[in-house]
Each structure stands twice: as structure tokens, then as C-alpha cells.
C-alpha positions as CSV (number, residue, x, y, z in Angstrom):
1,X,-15.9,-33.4,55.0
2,X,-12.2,-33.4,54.3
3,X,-10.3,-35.7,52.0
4,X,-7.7,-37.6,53.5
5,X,-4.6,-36.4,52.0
6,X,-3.6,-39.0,49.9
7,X,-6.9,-39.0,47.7
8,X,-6.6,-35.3,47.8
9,X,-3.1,-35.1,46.2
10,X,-4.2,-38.1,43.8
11,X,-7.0,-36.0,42.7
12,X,-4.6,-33.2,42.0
13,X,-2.2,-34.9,40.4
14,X,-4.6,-36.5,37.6
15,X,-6.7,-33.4,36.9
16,X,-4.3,-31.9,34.5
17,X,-3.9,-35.0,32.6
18,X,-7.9,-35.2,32.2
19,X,-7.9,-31.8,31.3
20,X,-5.3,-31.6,28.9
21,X,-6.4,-35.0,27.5
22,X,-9.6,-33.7,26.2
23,X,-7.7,-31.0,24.4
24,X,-7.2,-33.1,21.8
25,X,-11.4,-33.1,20.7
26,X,-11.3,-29.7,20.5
27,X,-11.8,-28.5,17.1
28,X,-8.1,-27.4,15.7
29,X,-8.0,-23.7,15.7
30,X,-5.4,-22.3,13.1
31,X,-2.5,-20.6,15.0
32,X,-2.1,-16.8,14.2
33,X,1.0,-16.5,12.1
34,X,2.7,-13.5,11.0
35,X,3.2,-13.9,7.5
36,X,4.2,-11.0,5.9
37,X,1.9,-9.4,3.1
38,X,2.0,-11.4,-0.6
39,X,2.0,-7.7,-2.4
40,X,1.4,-9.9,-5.4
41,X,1.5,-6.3,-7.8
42,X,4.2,-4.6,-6.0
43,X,6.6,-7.8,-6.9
44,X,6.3,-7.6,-10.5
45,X,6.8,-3.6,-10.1
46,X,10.1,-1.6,-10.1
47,X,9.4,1.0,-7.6
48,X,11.7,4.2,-7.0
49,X,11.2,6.0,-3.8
50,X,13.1,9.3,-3.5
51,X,15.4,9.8,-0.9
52,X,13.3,11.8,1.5
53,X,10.3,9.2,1.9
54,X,11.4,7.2,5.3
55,X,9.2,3.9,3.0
56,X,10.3,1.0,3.5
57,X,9.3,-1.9,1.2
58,X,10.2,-5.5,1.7
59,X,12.8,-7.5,0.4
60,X,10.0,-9.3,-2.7
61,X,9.4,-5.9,-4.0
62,X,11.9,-5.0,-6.4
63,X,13.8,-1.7,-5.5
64,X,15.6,1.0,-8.6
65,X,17.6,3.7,-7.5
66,X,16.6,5.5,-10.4
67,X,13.7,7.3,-11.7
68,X,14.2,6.1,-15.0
69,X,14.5,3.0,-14.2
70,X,11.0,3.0,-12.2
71,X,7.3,2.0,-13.3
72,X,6.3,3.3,-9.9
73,X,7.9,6.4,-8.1
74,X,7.2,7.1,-4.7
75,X,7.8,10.8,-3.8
76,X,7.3,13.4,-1.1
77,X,4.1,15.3,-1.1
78,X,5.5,18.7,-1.3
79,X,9.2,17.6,-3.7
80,X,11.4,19.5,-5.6
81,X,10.2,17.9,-8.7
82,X,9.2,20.2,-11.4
83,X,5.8,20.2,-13.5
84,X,8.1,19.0,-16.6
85,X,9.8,16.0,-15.0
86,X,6.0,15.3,-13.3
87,X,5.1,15.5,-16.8
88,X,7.3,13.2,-18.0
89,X,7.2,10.6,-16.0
90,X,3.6,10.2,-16.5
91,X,3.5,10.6,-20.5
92,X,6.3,7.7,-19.6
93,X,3.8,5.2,-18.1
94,X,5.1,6.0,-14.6
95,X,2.6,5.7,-11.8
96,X,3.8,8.2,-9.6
97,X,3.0,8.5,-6.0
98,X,3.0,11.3,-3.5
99,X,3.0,10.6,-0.2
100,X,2.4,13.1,2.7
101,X,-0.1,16.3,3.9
102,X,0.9,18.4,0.8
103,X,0.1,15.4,-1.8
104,X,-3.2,16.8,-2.9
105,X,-2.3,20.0,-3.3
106,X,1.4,19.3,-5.2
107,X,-0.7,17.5,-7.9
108,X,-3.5,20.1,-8.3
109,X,-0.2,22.3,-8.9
110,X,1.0,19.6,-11.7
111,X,-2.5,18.9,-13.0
112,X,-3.2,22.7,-13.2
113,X,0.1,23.5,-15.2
114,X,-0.5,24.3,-19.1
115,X,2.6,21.4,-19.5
116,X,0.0,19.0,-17.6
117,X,-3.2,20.3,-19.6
118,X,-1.0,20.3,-22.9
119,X,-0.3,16.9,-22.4
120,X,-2.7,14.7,-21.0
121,X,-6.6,15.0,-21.1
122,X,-7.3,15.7,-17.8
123,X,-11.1,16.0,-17.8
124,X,-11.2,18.1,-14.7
125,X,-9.3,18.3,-11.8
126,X,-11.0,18.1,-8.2
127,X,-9.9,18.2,-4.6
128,X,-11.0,15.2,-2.1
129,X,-12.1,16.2,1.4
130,X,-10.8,15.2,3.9
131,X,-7.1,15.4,1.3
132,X,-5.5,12.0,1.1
133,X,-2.1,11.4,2.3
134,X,-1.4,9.4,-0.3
135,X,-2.5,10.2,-3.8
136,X,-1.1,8.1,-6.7
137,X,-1.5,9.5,-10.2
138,X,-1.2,7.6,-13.6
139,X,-2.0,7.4,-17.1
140,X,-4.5,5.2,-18.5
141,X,-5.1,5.6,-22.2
142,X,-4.5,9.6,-23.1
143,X,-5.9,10.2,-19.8
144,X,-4.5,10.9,-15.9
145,X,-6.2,8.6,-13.6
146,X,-6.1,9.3,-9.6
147,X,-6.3,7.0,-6.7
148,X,-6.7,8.7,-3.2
149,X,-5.4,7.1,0.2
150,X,-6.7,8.6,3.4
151,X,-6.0,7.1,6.9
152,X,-8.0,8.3,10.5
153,X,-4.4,7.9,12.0
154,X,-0.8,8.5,10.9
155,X,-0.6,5.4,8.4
156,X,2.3,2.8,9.5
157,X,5.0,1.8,6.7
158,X,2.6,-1.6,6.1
159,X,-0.5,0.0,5.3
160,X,1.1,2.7,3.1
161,X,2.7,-0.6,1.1
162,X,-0.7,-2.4,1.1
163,X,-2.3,0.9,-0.1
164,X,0.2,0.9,-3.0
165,X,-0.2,-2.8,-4.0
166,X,-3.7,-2.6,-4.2
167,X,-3.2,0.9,-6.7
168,X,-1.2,-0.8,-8.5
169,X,-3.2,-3.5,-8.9
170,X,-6.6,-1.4,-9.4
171,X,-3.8,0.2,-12.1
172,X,-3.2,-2.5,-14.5
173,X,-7.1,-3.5,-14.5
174,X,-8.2,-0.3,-15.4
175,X,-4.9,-0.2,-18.4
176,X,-6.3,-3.9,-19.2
177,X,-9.8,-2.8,-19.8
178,X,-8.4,0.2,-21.9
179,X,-6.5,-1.8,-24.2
180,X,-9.3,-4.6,-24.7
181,X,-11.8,-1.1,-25.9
């Protein structure tokens, strides 16, 4: 049986109306945006990241362009910073960050230095396995805390940010629950 020609284009001509009319009884679905990352800690953190780290952090996160102007430093795993400046940015209340293959190994170097051990009380010093490409370290109290990042891939600029918000924030909980003992 064929239509007559007439019906048949009617019939075409309505069915996307009926379909797109009931549309509107299906249950909303929230569109995907793209909102960039909150980084709540990372806002209310001066961050220094040395000339060699290709990081880039977004406009909310405030930016120094010195290290002594930093509560945060974000350095290359294997950087021409000496034991002594490591040192003092720590007994400073710097978080400092080092980001890269060599990270592990550049702070067992620090932590294994008799400035490091003089300093701080560093309670032992071990090596992660697989080593983390980003390893953070920080005082809390009269000790050296560590917080270890390690990705299955390459890590992408937003991930390596995430990874230092949360630090941060994992950071100032553990300084909080320091000062309240």
C-alpha cells in the first residue's frame, strides 16, 4: 500500500514537531559546562614558580616573582637550589614543591644533608615506589611533612594545579590540627 503523496508529505512534515514537542517531558539534564577549577587553597596562596617549570596557574591564583615573597614555591625536580636556601625556605614556613622525574631524589639529597637533619626533625626519610613526579615538602610543627603526587601518564598543567590545591589544602589541616595540640 502506498500513501498518496499528499498524506505522505503531511506526515513528514508534522513528525518533527511531535517529536520535538515531547522534548519538553524529558527530565532536564544539566548541560556539561566547562567551568574552570575553584582551587579554593591555591587562591588564598602566594605561589612562586621558578623560571624553568613551563606551570601555568590561572588568573585567581595569586602569582610572586619572588621566592621571598612566596608561601608556596614551585621548583624543578633536579634545580640549582642549594641544601641551605632548601633549608630556609622550609624553616620559613614555605611549602616547597618539586616537580619533575628527579623530585624524589633532589629531596632525599636535601633531607639527607646535616643542614636538613640539623634543622628539622625529620623522623626518617624514605623513597616511594613508583617515585612521584611531584613531591611537595613542608613543615608542620618542628617537623618536615611530605606529600607525593604520581600520575600513570605525563600529568597535564590542570591536574598538576589540582594536585597542588589539594596539598595545600591537606597542608593547612594538618598545621590546624598541630596548633590546636
Amino acid at each position: 500500500m502506498t500513501l498518496p503523496r499528499r498524506r505522505l508529505l503531511r506526515a513528514a512534515s508534522t513528525t518533527p514537531f511531535v517529536a520535538l514537542a515531547g522534548c519538553s517531558f524529558l527530565p532536564e539534564r544539566t548541560s556539561q559546562t566547562t567551568e574552570s577549577p575553584d582551587y579554593e587553597q591555591l587562591r588564598n596562596t602566594a605561589v612562586y614558580v621558578g623560571d624553568d617549570v613551563g606551570l601555568r596557574l590561572p588568573e585567581s591564583v595569586p602569582r610572586v616573582s619572588a621566592p621571598t615573597n612566596a608561601d608556596l614555591l614551585v621548583v624543578h625536580g633536579n634545580p640549582e637550589v642549594s641544601v641551605e636556601t632548601a633549608v630556609s625556605w622550609l624553616a620559613d614556613d614555605r611549602a616547597v614543591a618539586l616537580l619533575g622525574d628527579r623530585a624524589q631524589d633532589t629531596w632525599l639529597d636535601w633531607a639527607r644533608s646535616e643542614e636538613f637533619e640539623d634543622t628539622f626533625d625529620t623522623q626518617g626519610v624514605g623513597e616511594a615506589e613508583p617515585a612521584p613526579q611531584l613531591l611537595v615538602g613542608a613543615t608542620v610543627g618542628v617537623r618536615v611533612t611530605t606529600y607525593r603526587k604520581t600520575w600513570e601518564n605525563q600529568p597535564n598543567n590542570d591536574e598538576i594545579v589540582a594536585a597542588l590545591d589539594e596539598t595545600m589544602s591537606d597542608l593547612e589541616t594538618q598545621r590546624s590540627e598541630e596548633e590546636e595540640s
